[in-house]
TORLO-995707 format. One line per field, with one value per atom (N, C-alpha, C, CB): residue number from 1; residue in one letter; atom name; x, y, z. Coordinates in nm, 4 decimals, m for minus. Last residue first. Glycine has a CB too. Layout:
BEGIN
resi	c(NUM  ...) .
resn	c(A  ...) .
name	c(CA  ...) .
X	c(X  ...) .
Y	c(Y  ...) .
Z	c(Z  ...) .
***
This chain:
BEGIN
resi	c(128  128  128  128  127  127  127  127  126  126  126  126  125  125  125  125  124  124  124  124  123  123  123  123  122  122  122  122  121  121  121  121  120  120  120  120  119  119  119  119  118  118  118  118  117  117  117  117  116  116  116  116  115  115  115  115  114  114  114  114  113  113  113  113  112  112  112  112  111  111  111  111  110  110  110  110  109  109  109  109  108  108  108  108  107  107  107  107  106  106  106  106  105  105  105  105  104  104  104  104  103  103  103  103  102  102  102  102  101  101  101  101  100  100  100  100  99  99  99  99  98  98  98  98  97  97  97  97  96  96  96  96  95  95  95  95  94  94  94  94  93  93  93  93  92  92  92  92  91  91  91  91  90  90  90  90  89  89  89  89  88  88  88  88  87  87  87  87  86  86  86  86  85  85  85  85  84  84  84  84  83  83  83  83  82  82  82  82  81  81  81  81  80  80  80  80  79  79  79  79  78  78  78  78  77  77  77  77  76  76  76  76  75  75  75  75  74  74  74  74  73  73  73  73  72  72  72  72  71  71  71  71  70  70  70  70  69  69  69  69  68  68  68  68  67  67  67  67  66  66  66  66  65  65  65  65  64  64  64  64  63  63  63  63  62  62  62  62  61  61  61  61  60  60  60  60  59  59  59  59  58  58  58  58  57  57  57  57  56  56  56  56  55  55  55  55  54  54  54  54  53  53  53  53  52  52  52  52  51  51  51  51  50  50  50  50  49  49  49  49  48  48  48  48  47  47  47  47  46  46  46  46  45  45  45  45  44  44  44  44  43  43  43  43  42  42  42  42  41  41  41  41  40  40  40  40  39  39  39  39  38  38  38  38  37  37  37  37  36  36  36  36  35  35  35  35  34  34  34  34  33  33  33  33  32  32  32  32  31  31  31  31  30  30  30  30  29  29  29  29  28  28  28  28  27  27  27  27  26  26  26  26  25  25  25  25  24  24  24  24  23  23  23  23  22  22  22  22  21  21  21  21  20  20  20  20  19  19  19  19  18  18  18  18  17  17  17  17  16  16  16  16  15  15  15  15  14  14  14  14  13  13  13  13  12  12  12  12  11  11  11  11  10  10  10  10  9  9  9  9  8  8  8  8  7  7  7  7  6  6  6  6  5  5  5  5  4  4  4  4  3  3  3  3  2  2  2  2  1  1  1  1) .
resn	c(X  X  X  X  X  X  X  X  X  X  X  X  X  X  X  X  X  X  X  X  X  X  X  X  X  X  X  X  X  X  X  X  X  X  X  X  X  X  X  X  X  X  X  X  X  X  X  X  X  X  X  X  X  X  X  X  X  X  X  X  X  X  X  X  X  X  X  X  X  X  X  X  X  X  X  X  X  X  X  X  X  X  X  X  X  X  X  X  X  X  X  X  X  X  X  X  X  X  X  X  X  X  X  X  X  X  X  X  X  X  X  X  X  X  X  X  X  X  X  X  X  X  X  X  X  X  X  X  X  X  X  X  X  X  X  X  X  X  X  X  X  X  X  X  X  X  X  X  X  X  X  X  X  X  X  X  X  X  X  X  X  X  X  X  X  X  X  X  X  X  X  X  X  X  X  X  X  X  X  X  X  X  X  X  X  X  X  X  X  X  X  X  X  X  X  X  X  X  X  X  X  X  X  X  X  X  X  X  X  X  X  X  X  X  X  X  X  X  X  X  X  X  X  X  X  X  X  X  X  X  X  X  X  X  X  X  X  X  X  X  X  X  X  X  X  X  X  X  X  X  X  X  X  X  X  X  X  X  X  X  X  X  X  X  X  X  X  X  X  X  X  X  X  X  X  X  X  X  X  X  X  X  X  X  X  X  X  X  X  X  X  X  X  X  X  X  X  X  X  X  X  X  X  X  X  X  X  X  X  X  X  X  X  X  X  X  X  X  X  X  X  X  X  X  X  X  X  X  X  X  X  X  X  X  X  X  X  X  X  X  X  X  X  X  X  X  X  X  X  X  X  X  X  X  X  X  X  X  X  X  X  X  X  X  X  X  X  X  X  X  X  X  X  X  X  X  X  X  X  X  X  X  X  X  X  X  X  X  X  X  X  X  X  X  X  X  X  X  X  X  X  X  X  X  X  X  X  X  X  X  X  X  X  X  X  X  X  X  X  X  X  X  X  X  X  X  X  X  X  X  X  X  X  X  X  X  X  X  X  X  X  X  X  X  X  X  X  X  X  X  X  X  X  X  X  X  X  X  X  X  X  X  X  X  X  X  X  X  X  X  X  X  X  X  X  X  X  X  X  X  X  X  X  X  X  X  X  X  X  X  X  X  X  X  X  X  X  X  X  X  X  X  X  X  X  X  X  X  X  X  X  X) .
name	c(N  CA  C  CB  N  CA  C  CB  N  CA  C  CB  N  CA  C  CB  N  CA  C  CB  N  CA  C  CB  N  CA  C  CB  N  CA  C  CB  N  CA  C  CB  N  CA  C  CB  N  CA  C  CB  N  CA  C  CB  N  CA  C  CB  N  CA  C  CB  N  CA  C  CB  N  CA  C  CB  N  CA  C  CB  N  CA  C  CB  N  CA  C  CB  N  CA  C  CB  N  CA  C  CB  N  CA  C  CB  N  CA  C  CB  N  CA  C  CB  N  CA  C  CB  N  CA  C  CB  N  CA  C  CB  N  CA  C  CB  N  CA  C  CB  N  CA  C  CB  N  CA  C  CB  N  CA  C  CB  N  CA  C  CB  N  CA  C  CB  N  CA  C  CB  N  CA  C  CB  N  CA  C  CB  N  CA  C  CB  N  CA  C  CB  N  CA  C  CB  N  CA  C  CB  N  CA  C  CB  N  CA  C  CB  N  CA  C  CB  N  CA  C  CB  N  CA  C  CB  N  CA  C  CB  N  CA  C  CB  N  CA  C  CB  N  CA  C  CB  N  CA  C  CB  N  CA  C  CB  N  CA  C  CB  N  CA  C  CB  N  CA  C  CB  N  CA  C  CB  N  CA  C  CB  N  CA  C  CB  N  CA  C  CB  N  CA  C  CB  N  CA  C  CB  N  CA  C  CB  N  CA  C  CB  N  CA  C  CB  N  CA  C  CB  N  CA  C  CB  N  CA  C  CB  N  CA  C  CB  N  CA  C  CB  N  CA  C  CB  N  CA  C  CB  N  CA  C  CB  N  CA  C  CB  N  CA  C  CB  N  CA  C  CB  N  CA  C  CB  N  CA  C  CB  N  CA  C  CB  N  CA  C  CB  N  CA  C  CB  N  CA  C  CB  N  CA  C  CB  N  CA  C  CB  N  CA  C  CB  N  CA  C  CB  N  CA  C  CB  N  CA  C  CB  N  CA  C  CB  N  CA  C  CB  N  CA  C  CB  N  CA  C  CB  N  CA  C  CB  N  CA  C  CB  N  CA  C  CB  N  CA  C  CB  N  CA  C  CB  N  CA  C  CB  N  CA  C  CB  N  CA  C  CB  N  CA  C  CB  N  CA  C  CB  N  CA  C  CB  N  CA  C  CB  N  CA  C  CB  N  CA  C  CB  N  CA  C  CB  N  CA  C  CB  N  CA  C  CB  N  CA  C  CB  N  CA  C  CB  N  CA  C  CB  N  CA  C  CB  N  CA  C  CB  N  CA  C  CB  N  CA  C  CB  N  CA  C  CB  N  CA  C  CB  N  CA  C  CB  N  CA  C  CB  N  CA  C  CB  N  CA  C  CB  N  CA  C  CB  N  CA  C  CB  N  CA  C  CB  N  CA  C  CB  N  CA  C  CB  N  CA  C  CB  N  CA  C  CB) .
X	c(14.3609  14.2322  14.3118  14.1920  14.4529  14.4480  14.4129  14.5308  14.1726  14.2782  14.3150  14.1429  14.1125  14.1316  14.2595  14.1708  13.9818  14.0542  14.0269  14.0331  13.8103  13.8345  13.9516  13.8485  13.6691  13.7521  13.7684  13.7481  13.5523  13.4923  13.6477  13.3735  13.3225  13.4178  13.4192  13.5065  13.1608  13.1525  13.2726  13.1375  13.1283  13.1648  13.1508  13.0071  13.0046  12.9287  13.0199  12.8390  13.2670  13.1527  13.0602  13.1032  13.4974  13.4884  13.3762  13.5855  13.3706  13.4255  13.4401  13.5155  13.2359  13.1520  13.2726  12.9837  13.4681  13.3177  13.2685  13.1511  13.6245  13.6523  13.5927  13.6623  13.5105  13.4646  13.5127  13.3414  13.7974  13.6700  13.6220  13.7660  13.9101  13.8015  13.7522  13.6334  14.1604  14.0689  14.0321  14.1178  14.2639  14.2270  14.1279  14.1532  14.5319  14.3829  14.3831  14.4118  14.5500  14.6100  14.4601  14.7640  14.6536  14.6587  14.6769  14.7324  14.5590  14.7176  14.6016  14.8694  14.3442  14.4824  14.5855  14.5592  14.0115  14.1279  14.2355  14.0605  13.9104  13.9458  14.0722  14.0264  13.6108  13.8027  13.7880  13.8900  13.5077  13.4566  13.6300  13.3664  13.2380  13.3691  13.3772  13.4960  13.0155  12.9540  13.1133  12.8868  13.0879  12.9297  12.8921  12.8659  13.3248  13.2535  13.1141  13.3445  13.5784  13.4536  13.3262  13.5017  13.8322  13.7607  13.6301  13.7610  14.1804  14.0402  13.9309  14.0860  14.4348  14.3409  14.2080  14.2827  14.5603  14.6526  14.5345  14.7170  14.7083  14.6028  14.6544  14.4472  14.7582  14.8014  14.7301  14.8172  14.5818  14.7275  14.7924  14.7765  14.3190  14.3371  14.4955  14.2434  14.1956  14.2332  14.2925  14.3841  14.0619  13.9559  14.0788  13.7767  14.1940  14.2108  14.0727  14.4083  14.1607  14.1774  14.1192  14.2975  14.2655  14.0937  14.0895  14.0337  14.5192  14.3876  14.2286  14.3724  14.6441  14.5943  14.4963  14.6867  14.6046  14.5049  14.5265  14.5218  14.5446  14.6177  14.5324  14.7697  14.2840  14.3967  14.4752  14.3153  14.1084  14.1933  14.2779  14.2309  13.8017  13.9547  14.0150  14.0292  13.5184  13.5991  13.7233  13.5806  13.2823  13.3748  13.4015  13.4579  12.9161  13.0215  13.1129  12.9604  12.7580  12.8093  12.8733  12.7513  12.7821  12.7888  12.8128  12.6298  12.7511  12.8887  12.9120  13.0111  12.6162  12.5739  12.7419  12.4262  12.7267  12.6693  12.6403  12.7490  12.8279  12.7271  12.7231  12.5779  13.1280  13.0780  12.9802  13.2143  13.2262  13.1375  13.0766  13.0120  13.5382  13.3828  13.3492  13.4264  13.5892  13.5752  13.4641  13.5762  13.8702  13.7252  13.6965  13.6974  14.1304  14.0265  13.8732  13.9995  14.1450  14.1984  14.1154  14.3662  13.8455  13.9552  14.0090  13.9289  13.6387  13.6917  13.8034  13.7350  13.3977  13.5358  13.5650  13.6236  13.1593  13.1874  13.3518  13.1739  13.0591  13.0035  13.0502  12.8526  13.0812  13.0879  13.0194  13.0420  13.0355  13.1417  13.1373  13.2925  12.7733  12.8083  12.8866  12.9332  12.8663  12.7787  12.7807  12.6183  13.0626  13.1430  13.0665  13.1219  12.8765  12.9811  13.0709  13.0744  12.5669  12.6912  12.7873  12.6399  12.5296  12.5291  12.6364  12.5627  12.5423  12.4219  12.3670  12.3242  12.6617  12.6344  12.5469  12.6120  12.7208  12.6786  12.6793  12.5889  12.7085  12.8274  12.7460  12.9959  12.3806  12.4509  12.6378  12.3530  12.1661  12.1871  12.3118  12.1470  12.2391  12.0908  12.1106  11.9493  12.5424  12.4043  12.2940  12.3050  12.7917  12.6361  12.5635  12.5847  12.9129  12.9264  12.8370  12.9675  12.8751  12.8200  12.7908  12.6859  13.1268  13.0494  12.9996  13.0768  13.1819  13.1626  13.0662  13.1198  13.4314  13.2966  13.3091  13.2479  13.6119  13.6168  13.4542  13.7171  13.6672  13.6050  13.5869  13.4503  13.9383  13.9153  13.7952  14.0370  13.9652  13.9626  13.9036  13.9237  14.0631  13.9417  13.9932  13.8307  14.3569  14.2498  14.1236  14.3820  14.3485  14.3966  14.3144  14.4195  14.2152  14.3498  14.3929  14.4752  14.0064  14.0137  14.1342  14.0088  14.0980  13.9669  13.9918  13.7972  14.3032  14.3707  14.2082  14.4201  14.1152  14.2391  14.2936  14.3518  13.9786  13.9250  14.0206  13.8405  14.2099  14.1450  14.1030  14.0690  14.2935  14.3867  14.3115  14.4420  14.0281  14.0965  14.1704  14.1926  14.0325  13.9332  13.9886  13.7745  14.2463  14.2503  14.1668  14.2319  14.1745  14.2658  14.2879  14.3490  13.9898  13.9243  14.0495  13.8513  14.0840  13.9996  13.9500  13.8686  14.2375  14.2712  14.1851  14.2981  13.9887  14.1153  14.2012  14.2442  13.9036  13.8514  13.9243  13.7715  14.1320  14.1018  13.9735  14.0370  14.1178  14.2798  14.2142  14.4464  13.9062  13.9529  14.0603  14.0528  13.9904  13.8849  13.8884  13.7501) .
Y	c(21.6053  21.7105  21.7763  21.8892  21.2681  21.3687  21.5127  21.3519  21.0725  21.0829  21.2654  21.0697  20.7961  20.9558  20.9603  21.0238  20.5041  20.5390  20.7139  20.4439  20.3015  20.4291  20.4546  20.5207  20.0488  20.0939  20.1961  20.0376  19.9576  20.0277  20.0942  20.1388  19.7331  19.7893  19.8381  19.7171  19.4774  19.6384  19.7099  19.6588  19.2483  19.2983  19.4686  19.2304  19.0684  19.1161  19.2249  19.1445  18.9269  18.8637  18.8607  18.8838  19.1110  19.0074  18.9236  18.9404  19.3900  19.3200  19.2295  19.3325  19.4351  19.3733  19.3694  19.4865  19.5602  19.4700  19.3683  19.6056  19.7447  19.6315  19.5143  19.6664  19.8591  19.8296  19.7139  19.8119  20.0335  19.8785  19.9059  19.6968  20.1289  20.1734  20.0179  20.3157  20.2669  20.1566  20.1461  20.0403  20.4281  20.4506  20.3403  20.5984  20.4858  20.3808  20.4001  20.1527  20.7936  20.6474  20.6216  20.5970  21.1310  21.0335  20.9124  21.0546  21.2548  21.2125  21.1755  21.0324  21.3264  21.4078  21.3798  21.4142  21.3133  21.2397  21.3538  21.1596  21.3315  21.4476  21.3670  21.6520  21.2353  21.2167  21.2612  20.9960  21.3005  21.3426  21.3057  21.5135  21.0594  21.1361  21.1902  21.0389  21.0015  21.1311  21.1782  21.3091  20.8071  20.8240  20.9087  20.9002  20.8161  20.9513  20.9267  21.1327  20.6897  20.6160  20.7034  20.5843  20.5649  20.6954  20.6315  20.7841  20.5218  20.4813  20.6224  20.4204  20.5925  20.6392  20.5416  20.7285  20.3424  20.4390  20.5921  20.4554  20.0222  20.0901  20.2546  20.0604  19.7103  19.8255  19.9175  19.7936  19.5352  19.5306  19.6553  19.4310  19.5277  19.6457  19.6240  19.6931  19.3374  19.3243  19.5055  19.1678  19.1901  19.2724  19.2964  19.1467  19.1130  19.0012  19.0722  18.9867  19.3702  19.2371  19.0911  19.2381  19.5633  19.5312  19.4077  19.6336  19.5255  19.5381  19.4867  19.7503  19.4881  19.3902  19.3831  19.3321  19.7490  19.6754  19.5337  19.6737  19.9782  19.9398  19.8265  19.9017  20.1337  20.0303  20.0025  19.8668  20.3354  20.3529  20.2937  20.4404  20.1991  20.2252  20.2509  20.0918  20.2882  20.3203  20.3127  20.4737  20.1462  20.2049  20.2189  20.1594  20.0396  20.0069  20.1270  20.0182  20.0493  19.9227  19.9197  19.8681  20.3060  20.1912  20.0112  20.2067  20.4741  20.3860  20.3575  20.4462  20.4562  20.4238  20.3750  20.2601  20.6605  20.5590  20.5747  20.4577  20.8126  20.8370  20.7194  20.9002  20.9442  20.8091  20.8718  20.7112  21.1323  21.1326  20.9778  21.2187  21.2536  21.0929  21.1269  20.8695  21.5017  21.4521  21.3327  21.5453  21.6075  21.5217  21.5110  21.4178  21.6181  21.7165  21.6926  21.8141  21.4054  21.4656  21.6154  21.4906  21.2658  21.3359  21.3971  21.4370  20.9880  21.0964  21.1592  21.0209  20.9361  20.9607  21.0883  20.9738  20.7029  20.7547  20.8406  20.6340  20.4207  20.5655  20.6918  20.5952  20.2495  20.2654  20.4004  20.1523  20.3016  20.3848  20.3607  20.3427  20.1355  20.3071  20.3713  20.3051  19.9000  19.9825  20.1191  19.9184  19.8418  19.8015  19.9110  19.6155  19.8315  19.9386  19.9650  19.9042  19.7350  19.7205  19.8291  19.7022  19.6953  19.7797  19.7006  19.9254  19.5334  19.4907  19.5833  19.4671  19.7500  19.6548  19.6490  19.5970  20.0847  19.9928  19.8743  20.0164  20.4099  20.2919  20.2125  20.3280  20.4614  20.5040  20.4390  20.4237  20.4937  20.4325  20.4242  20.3435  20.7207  20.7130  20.5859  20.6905  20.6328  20.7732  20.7587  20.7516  20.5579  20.4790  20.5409  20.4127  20.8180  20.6826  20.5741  20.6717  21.1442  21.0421  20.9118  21.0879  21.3112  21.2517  21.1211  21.2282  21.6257  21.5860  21.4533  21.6941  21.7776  21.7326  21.6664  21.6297  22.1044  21.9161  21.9173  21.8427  22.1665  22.2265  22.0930  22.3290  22.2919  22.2014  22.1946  22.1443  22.5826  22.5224  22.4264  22.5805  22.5878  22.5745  22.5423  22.4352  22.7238  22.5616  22.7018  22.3635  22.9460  22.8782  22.8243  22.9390  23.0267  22.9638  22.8805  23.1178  23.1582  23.0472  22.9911  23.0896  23.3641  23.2963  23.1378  23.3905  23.4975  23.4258  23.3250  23.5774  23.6075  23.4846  23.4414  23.5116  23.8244  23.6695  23.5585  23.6849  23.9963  23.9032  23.8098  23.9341  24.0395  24.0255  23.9189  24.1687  24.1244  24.0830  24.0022  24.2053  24.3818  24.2697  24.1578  24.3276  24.5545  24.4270  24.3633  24.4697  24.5954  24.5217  24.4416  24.5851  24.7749  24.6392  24.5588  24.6591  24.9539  24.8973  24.7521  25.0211  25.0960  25.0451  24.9285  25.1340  25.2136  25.0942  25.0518  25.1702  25.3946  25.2891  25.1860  25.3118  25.5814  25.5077  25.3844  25.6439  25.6545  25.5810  25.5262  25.6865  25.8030  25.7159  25.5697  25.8346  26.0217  25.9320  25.7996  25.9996) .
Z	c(4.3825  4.3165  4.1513  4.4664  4.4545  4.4588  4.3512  4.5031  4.5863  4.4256  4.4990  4.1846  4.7636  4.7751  4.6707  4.9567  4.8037  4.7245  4.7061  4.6102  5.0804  5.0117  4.9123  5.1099  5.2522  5.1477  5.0718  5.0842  5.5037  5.4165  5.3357  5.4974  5.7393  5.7009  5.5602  5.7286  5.8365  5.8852  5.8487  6.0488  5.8659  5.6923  5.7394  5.5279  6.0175  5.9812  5.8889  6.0839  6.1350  6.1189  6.0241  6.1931  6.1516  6.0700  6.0729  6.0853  6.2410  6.0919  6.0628  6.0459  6.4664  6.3696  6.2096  6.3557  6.6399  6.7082  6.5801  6.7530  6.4974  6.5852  6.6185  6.6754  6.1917  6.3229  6.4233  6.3040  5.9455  6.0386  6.1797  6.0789  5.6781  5.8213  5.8342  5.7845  5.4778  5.5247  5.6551  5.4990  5.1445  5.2976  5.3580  5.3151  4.9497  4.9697  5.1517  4.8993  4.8549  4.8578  4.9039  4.9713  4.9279  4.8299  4.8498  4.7567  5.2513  5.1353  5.0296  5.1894  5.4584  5.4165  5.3168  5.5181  5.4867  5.4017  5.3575  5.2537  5.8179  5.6653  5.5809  5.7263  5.9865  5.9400  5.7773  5.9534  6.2032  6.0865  6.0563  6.0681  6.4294  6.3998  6.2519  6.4254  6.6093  6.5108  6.4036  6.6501  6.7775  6.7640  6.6388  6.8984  6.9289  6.9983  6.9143  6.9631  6.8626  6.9514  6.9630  7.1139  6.7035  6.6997  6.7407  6.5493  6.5982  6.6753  6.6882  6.8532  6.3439  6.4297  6.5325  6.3333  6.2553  6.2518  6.3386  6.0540  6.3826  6.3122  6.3130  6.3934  6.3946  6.2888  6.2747  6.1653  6.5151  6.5181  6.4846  6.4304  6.4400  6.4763  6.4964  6.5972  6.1323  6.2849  6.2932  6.3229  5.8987  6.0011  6.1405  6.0578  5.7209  5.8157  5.9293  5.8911  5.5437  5.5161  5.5878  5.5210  5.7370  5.6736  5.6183  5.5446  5.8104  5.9221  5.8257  5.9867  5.5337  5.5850  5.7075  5.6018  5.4673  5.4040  5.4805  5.2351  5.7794  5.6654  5.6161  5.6946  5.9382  5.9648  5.8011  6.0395  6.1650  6.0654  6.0584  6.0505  6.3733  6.3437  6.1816  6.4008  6.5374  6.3719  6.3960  6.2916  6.6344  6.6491  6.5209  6.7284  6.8392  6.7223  6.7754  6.5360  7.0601  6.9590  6.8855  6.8950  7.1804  7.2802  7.2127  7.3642  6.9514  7.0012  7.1280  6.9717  6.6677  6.8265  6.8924  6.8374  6.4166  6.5052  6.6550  6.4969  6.1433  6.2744  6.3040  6.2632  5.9803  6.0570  6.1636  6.1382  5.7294  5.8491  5.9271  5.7948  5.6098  5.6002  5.7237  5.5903  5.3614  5.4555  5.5056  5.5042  5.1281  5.2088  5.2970  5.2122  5.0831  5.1623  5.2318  5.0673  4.8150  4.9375  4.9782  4.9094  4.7001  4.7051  4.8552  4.6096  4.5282  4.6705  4.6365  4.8210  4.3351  4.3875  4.4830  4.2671  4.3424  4.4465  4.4224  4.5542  4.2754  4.1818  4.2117  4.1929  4.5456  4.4285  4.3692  4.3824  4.8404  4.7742  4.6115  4.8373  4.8478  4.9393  4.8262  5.1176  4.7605  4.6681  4.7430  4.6458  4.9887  4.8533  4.7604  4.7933  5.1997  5.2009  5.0690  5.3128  5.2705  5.1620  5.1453  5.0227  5.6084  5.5211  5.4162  5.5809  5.7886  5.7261  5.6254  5.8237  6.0973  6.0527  5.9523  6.1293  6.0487  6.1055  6.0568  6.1346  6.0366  6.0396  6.1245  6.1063  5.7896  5.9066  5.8765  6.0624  5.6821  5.7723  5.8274  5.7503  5.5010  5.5695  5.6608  5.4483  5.4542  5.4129  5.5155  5.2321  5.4721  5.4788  5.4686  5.5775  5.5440  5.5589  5.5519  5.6501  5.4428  5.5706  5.5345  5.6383  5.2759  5.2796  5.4155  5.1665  5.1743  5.2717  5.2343  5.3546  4.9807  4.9884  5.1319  4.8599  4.9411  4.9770  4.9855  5.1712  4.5974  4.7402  4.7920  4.7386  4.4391  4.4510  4.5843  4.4482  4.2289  4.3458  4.3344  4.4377  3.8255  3.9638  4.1162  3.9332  3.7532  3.7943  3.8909  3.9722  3.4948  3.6444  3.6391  3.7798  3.2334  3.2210  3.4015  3.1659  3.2860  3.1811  3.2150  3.0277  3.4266  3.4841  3.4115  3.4252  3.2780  3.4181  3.4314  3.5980  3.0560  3.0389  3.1332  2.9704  3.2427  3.1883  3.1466  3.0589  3.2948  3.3685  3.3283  3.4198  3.0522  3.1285  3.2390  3.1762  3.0086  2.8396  2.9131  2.7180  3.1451  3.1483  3.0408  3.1073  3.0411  3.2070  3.2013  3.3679  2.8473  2.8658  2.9865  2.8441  2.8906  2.8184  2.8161  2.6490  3.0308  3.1193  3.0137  3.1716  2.8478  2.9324  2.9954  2.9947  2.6701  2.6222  2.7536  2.4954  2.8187  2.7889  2.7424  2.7210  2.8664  3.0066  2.9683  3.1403  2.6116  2.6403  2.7532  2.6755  2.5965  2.4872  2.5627  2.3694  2.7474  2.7894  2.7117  2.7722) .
***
């Protein structure tokens, strides 16, 4: 009986040092694009994301009205210049949920309102 207690404090001994020693999972977060107001115009998108790190798996939730606005996925000069030339998703449906898949700088504009009204939004996804 002796011996089946000493066993059992070894695997626990065994276990806890795997608990301590492997990573944590990484759990994606979910975050909605403007929070409380939304993708839209007349939002600071620069203070949204400040304080903010993202990681791969994430996911951004864009709500809008999309009889007025959109979401394209464009490289830095799309956001830059605000143009769709280059883009790498569109997405119209009002509610889309795009899951940051790599590492890098990720950039969103509204066709309609970027270069006027600044409807666009800069991401940096680190990987976990």
């Amino acid at each position: 009986m002796a011996r089946l207690g000493k066993c059992f404090v070894n695997v626990a001994a065994v276990v806890m040092t795997l608990v301590l020693v492997l990573p944590s999972p990484n759990y994606a977060a979910t975050y909605y694009v403007g929070d409380q107001d939304g993708w839209t115009y007349n939002v600071d998108f620069d203070s949204w994301v400040a304080g903010k790190t993202f990681y791969v798996g994430d996911v951004l939730v864009f709500i809008y009205d999309n009889t007025q606005h959109n979401v394209f996925s464009v490289d830095a000069n799309g956001y830059n210049t605000c143009s769709t030339n280059k883009y790498y998703g569109s997405y119209a449906s009002g509610n889309d949920q795009i899951t940051l898949t790599a590492a890098g700088n990720w950039y969103f504009i509204c066709s309609y309102h970027c270069d006027y009204a600044s409807q666009k939004v800069a991401i940096t996804a680190y990987s976990s």
